[in-house]
N, C-alpha and C positions, 0 to 999 in steps of 0.2 A: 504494500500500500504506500503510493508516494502522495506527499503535499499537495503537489497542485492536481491532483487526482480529485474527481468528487466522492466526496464519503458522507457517508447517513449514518447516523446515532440510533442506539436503540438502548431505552435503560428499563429493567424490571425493578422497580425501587421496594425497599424494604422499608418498614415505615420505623424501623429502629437502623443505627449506623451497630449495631451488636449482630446483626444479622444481614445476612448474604443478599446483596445488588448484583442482578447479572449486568454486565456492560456489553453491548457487542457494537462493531462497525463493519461495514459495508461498503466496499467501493463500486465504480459504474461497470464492471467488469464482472460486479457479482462474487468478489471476493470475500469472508469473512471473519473476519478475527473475535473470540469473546475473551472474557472476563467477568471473574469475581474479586467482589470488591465491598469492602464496609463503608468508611466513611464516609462524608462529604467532600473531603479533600480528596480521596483515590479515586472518585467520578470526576471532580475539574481535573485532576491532573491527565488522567486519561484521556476529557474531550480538548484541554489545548493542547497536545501531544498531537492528535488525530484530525484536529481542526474540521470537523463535521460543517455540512451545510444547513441539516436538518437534523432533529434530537426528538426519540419521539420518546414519551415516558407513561410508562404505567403506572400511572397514580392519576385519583380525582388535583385537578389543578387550579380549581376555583371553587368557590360557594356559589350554596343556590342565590338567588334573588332575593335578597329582604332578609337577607343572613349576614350578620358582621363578624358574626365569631361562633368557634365551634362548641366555646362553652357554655354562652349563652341559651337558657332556656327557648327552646321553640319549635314550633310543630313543621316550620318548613325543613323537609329532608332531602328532596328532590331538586336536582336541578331540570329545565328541560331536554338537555341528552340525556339523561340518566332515565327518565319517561319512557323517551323514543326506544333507547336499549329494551326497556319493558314491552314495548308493542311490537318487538318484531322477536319480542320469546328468549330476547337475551339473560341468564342470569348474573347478578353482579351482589356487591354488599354495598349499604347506602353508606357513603360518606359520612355519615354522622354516627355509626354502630363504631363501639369500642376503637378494636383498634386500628380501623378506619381511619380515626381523627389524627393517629399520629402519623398515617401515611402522608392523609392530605397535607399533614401541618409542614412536614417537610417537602410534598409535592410542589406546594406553592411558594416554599421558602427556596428551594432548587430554581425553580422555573424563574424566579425573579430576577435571584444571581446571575443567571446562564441569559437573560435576554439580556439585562444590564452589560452584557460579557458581548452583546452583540448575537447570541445565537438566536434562531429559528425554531420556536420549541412548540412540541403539540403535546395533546394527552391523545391516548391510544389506550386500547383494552385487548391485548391478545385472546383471551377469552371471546369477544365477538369474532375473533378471526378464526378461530378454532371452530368456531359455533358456522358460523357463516362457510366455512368448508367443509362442512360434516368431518373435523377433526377429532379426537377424544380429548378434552381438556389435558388430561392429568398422563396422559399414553404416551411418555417417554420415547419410545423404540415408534412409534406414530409420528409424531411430529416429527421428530429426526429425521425420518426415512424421506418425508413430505417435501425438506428441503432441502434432503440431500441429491433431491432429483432436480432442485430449480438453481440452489446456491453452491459455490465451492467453499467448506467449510476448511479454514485452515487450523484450527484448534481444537484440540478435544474435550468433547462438550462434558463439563463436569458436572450440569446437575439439570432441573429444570428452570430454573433460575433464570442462565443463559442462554436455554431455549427461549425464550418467552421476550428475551430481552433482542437474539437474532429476527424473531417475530417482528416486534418493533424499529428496529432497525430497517428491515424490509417493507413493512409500511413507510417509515420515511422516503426509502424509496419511491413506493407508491405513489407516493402524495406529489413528489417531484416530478412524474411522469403522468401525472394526472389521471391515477386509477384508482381514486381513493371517495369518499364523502364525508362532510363534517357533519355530523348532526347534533340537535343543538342551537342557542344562539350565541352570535359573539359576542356581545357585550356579557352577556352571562358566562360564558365558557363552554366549544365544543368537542367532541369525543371525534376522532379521526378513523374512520373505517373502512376499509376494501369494500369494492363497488364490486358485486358478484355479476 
């Protein structure tokens, strides 16, 4: 993977830095590299190393509408992507269940740094993409096979982690090639998903 090569980001975020973030990148070639990773610091150091065009992450990266905070009492739980996931039979957990709130809180503390940083950041749910290609969520030796038939994977995938995170990465792709839909509004916040 060289510099001025385009590369696509893909992060499975943990909503603790104690626990495993898959990282993976992508070039226009279709190459692959991943990564596990805890901190905060070993995700930026990885995307200015890689210098990504596009970062797409799994995590809620905004509140619903008429929500300021996640501690606050209140009955709004849904944003409208999170709906839309619902009408088309997607399952997901709501942003505001347990431990939910610590994904977000760091999804949206990530997402702030990394645009401040200058990057191109979306939220993405590999779960829908799995769902929307009749994939098995959780089927390890499934998914692998899925893109070992479309991607050149240069590293040996150590968990599902990094599956999920090559997932996202691949959507960034997507999205640069314009085969993707945002659903959702903007000023709210949209989910990033393959156009079947």
């Amino acid at each position: 993977m060289y510099r001025n090569n385009l590369i696509f980001c893909g992060i499975d975020l943990a909503g603790s830095e104690k626990r495993i973030s898959g990282i993976a990148f992508l070039d226009k070639y279709l190459n692959v590299r991943c990564y596990s990773v805890f901190s905060n610091e070993e995700i930026i150091e990885k995307i200015e190393k890689f210098k990504p065009i596009i970062i797409s992450i799994d995590a809620p990266l905004s509140l619903p509408k008429g929500r300021k905070s996640l501690e606050e009492k209140s009955n709004i739980h849904f944003r409208k992507c999170d709906l839309e996931l619902k009408k088309l039979k997607i399952k997901f957990f709501p942003l505001t269940l347990g431990p939910m709130r610590k994904l977000t809180e760091r999804g949206i503390f990530l997402k702030k740094l990394l645009t401040k940083n200058g990057y191109k950041v979306l939220e993405t749910f590999p779960g829908a993409f799995y769902d929307l290609n009749k994939i098995d969520r959780k089927n390890f030796r499934e998914i692998l096979n899925f893109f070992k038939k479309i991607l050149n994977i240069k590293s040996k995938i150590k968990n599902l982690h990094e599956l999920d995170a090559i997932t996202c990465a691949y959507i960034s792709y997507l999205y640069y090639n314009g085969k993707t839909k945002e659903i959702g509004e903007k000023e709210e916040g949209t989910i990033v998903i393959p156009r079947i």
